[in-house]
N, C-alpha and C positions, 0 to 999 in steps of 0.2 A: 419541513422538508420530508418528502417521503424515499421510502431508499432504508441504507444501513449506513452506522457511519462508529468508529473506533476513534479514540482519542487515548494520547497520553505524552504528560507535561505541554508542549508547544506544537507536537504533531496531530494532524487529524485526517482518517480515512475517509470517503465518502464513495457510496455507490449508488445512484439513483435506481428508483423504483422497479425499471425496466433493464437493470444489469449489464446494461452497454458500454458502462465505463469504469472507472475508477479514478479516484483523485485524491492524490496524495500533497498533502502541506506544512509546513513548517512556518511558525505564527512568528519567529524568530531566527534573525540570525544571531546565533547567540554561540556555535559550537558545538550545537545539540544537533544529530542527525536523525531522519526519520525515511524508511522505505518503506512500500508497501509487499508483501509477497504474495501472487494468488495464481489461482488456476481457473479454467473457463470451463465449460460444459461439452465440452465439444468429444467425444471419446475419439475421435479420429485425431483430433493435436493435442493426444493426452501427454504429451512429453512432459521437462521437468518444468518450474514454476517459472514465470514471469515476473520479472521485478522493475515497478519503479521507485526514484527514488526523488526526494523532494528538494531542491536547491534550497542554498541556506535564504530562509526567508520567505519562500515562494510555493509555489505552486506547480505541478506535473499531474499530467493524466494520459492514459493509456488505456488500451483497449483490445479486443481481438477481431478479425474479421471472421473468427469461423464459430465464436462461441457469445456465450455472457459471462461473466464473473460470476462463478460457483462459489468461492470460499476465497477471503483473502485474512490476513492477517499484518497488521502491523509492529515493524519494528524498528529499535531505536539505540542508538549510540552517542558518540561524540567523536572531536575530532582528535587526534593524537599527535604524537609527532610528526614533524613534517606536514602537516594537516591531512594527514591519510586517515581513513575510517576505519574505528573500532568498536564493532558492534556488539551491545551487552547484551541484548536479550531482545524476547519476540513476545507479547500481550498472545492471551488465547485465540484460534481463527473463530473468525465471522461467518456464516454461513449461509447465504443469501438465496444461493441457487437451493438448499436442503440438503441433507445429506444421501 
């Protein structure tokens, strides 16, 4: 596959070669969560980041109409009580578009 792609334990980023999308998945429902966080290139919808996040098990992708994914970064938690999400930490970002 060409593209950029993050992993960590059961979660995995992907953005293909041409920066159209992003896809976010989780290899497992296990209680482990995984979101992606990124931004687009676009300087006109520079607001704050876009987040998807991965159903337990599954797969989610997202995308912008007015840019590419510039930089995204993956991260990952578990579920707590109540099954609410508590997120530990974020892997370093990825940076597709360049800095």
């Amino acid at each position: 596959m060409s593209g950029w792609r993050d992993s960590y334990v059961d979660g995995t980023v992907t953005v293909p070669a041409d920066r159209s999308s992003i896809r976010i998945c989780d290899g497992k429902d296990d209680g482990h969560v995984y979101k992606a966080v990124w931004h687009n290139d676009n300087p006109l919808d520079a607001r704050k980041a876009f987040e998807v996040r991965a159903p337990q098990g599954a797969c989610a992708t997202d995308d912008s109409f007015w840019g590419s994914v510039k930089v995204f970064k993956l991260c990952y938690g578990h579920l707590g009580a109540s099954r609410l999400v508590v997120w530990d930490g974020c892997k370093a970002s990825v940076w597709p578009g360049g800095r």
